[in-house]
PyMOL Python script that loads the backbone (N, CA, C, O; Angstrom):
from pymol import cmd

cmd.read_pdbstr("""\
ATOM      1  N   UNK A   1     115.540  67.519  36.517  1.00  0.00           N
ATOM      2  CA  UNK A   1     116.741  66.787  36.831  1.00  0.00           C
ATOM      3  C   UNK A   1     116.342  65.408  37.357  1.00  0.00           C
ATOM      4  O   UNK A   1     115.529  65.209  38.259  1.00  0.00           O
ATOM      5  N   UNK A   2     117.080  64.403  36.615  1.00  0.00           N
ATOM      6  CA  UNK A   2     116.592  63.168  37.112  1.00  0.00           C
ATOM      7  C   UNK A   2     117.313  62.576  38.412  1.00  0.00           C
ATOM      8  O   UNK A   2     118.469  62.153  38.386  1.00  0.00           O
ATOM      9  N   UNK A   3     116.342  62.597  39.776  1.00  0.00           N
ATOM     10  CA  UNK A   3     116.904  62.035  40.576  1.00  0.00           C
ATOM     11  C   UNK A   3     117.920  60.738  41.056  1.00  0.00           C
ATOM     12  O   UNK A   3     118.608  60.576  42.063  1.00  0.00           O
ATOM     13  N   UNK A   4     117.722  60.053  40.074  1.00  0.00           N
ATOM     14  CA  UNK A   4     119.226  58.683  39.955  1.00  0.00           C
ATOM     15  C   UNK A   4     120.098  59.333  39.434  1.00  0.00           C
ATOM     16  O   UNK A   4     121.188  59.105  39.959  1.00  0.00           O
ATOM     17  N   UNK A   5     120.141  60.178  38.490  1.00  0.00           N
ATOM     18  CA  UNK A   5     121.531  60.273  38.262  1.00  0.00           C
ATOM     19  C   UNK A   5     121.850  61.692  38.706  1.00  0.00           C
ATOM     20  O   UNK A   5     122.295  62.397  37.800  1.00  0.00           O
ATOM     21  N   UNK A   6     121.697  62.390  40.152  1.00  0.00           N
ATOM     22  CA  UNK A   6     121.762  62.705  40.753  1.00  0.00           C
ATOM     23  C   UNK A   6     121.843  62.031  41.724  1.00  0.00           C
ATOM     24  O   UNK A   6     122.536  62.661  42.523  1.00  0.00           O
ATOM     25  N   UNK A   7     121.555  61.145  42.123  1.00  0.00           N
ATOM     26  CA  UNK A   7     122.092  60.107  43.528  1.00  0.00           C
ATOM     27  C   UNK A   7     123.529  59.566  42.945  1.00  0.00           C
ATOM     28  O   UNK A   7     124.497  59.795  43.670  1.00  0.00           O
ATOM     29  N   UNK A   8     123.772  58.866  41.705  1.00  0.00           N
ATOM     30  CA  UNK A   8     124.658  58.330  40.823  1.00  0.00           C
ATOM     31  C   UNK A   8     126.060  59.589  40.957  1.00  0.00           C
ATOM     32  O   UNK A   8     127.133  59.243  41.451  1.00  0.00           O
ATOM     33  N   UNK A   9     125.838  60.977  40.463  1.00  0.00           N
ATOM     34  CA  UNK A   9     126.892  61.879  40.871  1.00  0.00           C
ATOM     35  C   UNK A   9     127.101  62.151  42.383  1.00  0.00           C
ATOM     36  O   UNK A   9     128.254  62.440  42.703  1.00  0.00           O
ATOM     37  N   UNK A  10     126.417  62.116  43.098  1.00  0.00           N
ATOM     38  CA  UNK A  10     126.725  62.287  44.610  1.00  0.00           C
ATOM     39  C   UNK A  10     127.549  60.518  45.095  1.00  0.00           C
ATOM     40  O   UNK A  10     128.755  60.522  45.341  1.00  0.00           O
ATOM     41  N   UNK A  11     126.999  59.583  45.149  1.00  0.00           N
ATOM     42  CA  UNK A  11     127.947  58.512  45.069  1.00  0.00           C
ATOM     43  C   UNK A  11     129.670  58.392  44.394  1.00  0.00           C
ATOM     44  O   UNK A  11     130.698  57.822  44.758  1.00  0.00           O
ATOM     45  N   UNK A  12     129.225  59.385  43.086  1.00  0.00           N
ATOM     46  CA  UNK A  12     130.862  59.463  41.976  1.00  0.00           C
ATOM     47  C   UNK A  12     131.736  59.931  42.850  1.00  0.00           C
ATOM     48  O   UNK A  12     132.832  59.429  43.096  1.00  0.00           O
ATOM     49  N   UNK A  13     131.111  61.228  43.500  1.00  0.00           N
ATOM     50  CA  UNK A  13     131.930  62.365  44.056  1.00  0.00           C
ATOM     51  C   UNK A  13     132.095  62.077  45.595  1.00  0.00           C
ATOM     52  O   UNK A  13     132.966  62.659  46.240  1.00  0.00           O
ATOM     53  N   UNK A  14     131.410  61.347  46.053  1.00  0.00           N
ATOM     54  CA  UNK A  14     131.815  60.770  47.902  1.00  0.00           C
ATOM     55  C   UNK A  14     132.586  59.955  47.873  1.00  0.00           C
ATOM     56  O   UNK A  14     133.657  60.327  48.352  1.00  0.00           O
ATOM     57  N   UNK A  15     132.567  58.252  47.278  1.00  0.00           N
ATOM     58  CA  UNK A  15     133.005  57.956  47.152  1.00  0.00           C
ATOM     59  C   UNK A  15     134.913  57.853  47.030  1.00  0.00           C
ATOM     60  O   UNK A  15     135.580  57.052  47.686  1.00  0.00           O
ATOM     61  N   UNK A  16     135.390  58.692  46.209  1.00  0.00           N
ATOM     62  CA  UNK A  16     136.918  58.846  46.135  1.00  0.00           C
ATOM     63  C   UNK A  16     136.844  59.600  47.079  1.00  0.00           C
ATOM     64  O   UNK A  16     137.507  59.103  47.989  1.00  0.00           O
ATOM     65  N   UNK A  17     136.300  60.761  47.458  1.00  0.00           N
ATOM     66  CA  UNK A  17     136.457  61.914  48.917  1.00  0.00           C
ATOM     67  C   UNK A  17     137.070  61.035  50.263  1.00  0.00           C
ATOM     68  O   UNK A  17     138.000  61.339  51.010  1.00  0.00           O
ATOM     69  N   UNK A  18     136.137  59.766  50.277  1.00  0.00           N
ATOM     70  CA  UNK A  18     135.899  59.205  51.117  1.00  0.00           C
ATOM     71  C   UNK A  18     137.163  57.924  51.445  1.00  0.00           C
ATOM     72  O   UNK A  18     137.373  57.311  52.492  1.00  0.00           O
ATOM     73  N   UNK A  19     137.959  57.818  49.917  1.00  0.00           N
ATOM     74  CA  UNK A  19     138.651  57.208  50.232  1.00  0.00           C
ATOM     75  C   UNK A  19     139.956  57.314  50.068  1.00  0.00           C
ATOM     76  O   UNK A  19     140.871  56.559  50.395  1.00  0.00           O
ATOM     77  N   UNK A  20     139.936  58.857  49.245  1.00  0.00           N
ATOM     78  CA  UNK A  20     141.653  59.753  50.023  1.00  0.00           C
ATOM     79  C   UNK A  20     141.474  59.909  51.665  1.00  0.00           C
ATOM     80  O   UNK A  20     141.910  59.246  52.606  1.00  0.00           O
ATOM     81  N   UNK A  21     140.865  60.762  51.601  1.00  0.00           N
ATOM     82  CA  UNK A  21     140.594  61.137  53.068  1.00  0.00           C
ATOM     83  C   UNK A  21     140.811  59.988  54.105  1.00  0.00           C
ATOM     84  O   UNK A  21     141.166  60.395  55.211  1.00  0.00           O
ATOM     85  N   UNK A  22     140.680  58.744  53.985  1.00  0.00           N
ATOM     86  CA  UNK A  22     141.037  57.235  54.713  1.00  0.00           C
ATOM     87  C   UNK A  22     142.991  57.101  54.575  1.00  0.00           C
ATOM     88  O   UNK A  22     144.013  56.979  55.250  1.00  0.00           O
ATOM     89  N   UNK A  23     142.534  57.222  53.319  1.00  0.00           N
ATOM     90  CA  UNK A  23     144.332  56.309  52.345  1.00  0.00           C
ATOM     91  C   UNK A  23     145.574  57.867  53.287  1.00  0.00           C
ATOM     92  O   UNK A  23     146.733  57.916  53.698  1.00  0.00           O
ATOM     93  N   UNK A  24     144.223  58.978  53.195  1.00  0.00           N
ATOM     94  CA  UNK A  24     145.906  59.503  53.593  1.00  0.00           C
ATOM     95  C   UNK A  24     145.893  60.109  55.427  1.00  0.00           C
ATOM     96  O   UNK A  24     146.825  60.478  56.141  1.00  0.00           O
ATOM     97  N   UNK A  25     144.735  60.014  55.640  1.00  0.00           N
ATOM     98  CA  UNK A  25     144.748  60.221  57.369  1.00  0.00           C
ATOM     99  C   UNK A  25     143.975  58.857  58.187  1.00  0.00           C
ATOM    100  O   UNK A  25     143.084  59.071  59.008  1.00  0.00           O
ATOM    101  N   UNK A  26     144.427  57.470  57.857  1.00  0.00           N
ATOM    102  CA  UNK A  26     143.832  56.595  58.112  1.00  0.00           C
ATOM    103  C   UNK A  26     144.236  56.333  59.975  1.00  0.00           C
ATOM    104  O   UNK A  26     143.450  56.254  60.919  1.00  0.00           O
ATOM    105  N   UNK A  27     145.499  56.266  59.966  1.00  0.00           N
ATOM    106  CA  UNK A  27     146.167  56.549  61.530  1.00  0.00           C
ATOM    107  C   UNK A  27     145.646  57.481  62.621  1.00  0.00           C
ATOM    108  O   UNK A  27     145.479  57.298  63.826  1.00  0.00           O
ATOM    109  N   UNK A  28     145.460  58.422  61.917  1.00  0.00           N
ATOM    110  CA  UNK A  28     145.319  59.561  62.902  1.00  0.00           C
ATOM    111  C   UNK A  28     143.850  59.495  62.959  1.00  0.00           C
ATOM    112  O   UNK A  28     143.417  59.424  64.109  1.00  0.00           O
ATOM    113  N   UNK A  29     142.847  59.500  61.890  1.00  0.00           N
ATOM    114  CA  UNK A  29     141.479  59.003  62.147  1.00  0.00           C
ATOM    115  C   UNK A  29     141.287  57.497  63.211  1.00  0.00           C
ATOM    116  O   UNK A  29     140.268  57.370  63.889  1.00  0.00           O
ATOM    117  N   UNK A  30     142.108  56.716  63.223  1.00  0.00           N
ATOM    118  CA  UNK A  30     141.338  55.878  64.101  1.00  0.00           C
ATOM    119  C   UNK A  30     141.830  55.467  64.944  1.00  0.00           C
ATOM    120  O   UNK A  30     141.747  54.292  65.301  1.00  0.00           O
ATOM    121  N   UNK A  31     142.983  57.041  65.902  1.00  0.00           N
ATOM    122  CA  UNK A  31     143.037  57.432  66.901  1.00  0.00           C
ATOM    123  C   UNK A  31     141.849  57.781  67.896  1.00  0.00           C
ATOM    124  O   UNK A  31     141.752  57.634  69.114  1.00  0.00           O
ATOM    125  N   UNK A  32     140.910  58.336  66.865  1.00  0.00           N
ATOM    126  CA  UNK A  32     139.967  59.058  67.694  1.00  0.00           C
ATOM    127  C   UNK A  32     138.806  58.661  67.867  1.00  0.00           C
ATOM    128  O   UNK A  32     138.433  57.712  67.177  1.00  0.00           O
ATOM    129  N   UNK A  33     138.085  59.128  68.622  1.00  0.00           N
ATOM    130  CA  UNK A  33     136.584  58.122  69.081  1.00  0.00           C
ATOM    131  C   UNK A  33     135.895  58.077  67.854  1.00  0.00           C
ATOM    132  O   UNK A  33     136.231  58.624  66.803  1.00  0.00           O
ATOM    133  N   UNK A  34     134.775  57.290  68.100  1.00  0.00           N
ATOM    134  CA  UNK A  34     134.029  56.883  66.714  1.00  0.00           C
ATOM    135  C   UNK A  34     133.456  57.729  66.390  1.00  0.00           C
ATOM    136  O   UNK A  34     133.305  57.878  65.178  1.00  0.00           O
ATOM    137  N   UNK A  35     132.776  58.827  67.457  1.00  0.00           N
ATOM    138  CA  UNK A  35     131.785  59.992  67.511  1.00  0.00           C
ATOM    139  C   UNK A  35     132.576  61.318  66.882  1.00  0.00           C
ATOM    140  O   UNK A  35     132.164  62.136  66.060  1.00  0.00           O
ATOM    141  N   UNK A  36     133.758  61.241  67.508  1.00  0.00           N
ATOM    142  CA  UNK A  36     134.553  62.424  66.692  1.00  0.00           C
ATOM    143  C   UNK A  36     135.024  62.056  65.093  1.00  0.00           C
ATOM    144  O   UNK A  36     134.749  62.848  64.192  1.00  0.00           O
ATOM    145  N   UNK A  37     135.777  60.748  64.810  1.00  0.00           N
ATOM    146  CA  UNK A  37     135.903  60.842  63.786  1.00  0.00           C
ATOM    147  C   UNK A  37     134.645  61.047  62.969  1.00  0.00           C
ATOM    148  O   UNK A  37     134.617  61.926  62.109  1.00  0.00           O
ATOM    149  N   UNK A  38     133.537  60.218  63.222  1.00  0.00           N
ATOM    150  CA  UNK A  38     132.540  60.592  62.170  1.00  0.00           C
ATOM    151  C   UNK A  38     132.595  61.717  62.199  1.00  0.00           C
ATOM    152  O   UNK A  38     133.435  61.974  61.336  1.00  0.00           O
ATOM    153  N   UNK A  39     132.096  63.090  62.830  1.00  0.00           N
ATOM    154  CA  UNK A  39     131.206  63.952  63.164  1.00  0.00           C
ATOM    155  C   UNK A  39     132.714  64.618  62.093  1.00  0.00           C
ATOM    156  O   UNK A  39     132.427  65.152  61.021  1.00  0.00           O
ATOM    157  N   UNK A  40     133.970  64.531  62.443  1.00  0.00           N
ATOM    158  CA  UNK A  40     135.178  65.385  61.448  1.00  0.00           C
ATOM    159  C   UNK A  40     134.622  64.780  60.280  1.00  0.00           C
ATOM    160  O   UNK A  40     134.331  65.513  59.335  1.00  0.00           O
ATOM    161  N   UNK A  41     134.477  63.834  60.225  1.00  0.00           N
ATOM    162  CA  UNK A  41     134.593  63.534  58.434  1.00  0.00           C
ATOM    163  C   UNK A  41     133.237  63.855  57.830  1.00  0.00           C
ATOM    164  O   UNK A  41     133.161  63.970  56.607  1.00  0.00           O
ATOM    165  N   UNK A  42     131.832  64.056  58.825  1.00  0.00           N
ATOM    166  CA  UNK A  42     131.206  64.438  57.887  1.00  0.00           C
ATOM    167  C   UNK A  42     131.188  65.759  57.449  1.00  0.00           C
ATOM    168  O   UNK A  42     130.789  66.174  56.360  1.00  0.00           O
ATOM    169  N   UNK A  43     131.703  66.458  58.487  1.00  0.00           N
ATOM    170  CA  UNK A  43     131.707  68.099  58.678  1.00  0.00           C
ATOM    171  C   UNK A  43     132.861  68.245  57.319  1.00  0.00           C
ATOM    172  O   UNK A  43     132.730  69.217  56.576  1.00  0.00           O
ATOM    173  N   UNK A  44     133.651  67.527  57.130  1.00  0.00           N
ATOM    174  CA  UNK A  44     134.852  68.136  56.113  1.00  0.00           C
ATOM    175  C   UNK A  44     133.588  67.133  54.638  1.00  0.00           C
ATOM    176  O   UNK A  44     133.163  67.743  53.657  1.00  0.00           O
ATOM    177  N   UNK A  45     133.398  66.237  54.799  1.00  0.00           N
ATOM    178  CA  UNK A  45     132.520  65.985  53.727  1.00  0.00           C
ATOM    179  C   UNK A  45     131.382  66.694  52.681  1.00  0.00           C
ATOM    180  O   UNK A  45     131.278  66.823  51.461  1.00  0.00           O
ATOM    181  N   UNK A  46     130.505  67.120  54.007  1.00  0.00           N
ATOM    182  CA  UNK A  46     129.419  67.948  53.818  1.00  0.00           C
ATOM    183  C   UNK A  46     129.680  69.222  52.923  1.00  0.00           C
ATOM    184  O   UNK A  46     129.064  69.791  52.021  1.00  0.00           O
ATOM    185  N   UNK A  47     131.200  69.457  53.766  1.00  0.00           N
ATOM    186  CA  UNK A  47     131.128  71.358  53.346  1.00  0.00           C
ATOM    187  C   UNK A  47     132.177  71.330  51.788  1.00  0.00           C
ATOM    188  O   UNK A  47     132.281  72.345  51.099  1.00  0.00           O
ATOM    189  N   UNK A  48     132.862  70.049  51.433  1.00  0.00           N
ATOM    190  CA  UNK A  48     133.411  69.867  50.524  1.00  0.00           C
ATOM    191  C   UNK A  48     132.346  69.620  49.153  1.00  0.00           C
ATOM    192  O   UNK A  48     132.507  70.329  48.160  1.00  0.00           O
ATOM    193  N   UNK A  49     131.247  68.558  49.182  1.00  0.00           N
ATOM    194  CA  UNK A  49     130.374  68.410  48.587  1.00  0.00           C
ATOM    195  C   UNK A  49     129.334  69.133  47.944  1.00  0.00           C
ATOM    196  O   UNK A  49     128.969  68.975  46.779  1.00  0.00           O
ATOM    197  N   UNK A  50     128.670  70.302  49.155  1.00  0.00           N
ATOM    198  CA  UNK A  50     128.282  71.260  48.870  1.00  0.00           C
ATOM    199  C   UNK A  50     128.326  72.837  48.447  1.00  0.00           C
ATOM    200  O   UNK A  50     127.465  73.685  48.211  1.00  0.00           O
ATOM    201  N   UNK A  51     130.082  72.804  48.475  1.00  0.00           N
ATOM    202  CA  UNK A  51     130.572  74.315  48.495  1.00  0.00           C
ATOM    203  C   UNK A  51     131.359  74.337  47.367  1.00  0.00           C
ATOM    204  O   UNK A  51     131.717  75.347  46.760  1.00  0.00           O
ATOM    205  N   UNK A  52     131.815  72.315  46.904  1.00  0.00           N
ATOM    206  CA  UNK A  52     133.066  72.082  45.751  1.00  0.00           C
ATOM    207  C   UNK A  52     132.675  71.564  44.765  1.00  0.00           C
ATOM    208  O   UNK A  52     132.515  72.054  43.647  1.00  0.00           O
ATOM    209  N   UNK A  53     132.427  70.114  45.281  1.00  0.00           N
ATOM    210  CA  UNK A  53     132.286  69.211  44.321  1.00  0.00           C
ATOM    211  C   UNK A  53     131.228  69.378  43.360  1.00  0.00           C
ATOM    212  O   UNK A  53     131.300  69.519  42.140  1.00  0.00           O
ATOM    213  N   UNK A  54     130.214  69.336  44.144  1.00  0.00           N
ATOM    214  CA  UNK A  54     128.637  69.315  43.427  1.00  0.00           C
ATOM    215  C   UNK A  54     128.691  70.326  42.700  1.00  0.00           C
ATOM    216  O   UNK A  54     128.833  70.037  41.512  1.00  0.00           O
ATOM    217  N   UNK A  55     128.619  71.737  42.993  1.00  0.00           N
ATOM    218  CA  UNK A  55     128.362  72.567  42.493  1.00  0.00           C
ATOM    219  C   UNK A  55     129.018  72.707  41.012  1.00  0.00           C
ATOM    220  O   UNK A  55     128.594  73.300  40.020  1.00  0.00           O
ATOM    221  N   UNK A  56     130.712  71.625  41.303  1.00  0.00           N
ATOM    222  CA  UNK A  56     131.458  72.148  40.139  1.00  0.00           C
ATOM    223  C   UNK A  56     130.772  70.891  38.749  1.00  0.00           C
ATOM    224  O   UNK A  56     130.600  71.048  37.541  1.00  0.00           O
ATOM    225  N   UNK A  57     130.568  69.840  39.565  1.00  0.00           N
ATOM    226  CA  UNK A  57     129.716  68.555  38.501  1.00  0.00           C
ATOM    227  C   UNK A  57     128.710  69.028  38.154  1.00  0.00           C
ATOM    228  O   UNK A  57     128.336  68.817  37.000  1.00  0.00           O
ATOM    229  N   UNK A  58     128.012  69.745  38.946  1.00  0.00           N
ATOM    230  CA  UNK A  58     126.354  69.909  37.967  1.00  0.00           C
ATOM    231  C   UNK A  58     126.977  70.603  37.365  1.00  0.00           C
ATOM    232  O   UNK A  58     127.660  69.857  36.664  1.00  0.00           O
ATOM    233  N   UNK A  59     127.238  71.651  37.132  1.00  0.00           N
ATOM    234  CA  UNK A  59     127.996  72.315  36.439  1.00  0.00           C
ATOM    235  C   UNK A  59     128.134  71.763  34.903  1.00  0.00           C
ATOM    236  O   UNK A  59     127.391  71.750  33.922  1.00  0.00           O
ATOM    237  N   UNK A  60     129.242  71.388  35.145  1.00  0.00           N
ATOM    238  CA  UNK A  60     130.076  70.437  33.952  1.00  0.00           C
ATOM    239  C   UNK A  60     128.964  69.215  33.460  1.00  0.00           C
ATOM    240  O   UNK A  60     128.908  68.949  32.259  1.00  0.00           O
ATOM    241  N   UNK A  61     128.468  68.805  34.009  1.00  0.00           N
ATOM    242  CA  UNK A  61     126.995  67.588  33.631  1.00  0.00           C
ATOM    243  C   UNK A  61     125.907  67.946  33.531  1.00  0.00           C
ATOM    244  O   UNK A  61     124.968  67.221  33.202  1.00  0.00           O
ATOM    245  N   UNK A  62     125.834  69.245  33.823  1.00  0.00           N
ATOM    246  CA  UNK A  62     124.133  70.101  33.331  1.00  0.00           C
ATOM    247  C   UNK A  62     123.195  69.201  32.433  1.00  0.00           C
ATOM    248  O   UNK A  62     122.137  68.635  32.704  1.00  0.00           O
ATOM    249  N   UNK A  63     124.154  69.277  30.940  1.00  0.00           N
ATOM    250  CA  UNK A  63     123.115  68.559  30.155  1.00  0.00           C
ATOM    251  C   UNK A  63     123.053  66.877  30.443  1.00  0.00           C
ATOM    252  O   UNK A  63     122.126  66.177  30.035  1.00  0.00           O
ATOM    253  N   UNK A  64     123.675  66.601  30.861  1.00  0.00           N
ATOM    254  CA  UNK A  64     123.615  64.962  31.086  1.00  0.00           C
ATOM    255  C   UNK A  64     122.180  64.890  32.197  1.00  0.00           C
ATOM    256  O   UNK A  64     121.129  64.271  32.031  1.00  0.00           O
ATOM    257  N   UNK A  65     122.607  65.770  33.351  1.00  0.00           N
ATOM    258  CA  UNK A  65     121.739  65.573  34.301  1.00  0.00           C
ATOM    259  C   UNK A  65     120.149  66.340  34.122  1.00  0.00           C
ATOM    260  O   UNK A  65     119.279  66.421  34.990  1.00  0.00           O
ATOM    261  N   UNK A  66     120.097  66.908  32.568  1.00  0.00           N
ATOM    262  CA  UNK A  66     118.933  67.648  32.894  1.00  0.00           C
ATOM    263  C   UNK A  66     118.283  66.661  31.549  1.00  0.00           C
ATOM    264  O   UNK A  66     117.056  66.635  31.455  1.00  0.00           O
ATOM    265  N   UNK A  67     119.043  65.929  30.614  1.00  0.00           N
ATOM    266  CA  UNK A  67     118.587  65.714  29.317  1.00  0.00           C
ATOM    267  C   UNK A  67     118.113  66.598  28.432  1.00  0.00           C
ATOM    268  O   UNK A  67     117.155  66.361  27.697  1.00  0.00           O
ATOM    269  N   UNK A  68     119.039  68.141  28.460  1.00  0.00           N
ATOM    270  CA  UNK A  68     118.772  69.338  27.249  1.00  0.00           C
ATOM    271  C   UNK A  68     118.833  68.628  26.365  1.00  0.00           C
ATOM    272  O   UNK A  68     117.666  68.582  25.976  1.00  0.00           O
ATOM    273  N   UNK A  69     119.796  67.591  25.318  1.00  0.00           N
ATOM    274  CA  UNK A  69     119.724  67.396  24.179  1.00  0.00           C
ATOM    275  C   UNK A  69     118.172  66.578  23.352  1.00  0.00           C
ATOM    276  O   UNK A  69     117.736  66.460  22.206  1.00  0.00           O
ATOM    277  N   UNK A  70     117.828  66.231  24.526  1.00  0.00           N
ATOM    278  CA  UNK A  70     116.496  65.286  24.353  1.00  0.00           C
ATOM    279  C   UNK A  70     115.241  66.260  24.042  1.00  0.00           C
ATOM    280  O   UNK A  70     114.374  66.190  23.171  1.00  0.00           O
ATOM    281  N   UNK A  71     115.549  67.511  25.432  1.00  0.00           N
ATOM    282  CA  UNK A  71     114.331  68.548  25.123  1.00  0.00           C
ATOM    283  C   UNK A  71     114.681  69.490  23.577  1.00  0.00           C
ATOM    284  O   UNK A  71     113.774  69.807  22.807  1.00  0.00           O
ATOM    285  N   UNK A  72     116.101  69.824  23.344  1.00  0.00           N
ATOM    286  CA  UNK A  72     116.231  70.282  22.723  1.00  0.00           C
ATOM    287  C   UNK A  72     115.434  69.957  21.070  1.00  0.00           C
ATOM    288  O   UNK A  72     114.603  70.642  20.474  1.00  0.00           O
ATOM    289  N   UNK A  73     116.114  68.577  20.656  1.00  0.00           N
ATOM    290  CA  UNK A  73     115.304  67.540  19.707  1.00  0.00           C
ATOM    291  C   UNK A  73     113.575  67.484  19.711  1.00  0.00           C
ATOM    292  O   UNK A  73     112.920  67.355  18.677  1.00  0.00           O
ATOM    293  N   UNK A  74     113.070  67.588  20.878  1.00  0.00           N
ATOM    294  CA  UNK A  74     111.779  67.542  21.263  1.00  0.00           C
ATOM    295  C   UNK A  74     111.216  68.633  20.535  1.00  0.00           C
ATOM    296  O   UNK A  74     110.235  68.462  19.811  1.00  0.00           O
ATOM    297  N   UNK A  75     111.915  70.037  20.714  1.00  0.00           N
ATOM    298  CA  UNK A  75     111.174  71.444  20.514  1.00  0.00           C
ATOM    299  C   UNK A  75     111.520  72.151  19.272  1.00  0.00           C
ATOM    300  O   UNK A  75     111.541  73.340  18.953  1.00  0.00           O
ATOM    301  N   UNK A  76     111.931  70.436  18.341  1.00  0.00           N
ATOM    302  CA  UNK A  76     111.856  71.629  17.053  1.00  0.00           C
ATOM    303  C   UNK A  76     111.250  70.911  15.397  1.00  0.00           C
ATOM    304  O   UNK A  76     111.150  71.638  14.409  1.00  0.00           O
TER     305      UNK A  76
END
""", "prot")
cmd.dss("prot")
cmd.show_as("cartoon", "prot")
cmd.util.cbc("prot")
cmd.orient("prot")
């Protein structure tokens, strides 16, 4: 798996997370101290990324992110 485009899908998928999560609790986030809001948003980040998102993109981008069609072509 090529590590850029694995940094490249983790950027795809934070990114918008990062900026519903603003657009629709922007008030009430910056009610709260700097230490709490971070520490909420990474905790809802983290466990979204690793339990949702990612899992469901590699998934669906397997071959993009592994280049099967390249090995495939290679091995015959």
């Amino acid at each position: 798996m090529k590590k850029h485009k694995l940094a490249f899908l983790t950027w795809l998928a934070i990114y918008p997370l990062i900026t519903i999560i603003f657009y629709n609790f922007e008030e009430e986030l910056m009610e709260l101290p700097l230490a709490l809001r971070t520490f909420l948003l990474t905790i809802l980040l983290v466990g979204l990324m690793n339990y949702v998102i990612m899992p469901n993109l590699t998934k669906k981008l397997n071959s993009w992110l592994t280049d099967q069609k390249k090995e495939a072509a290679n091995n015959l």
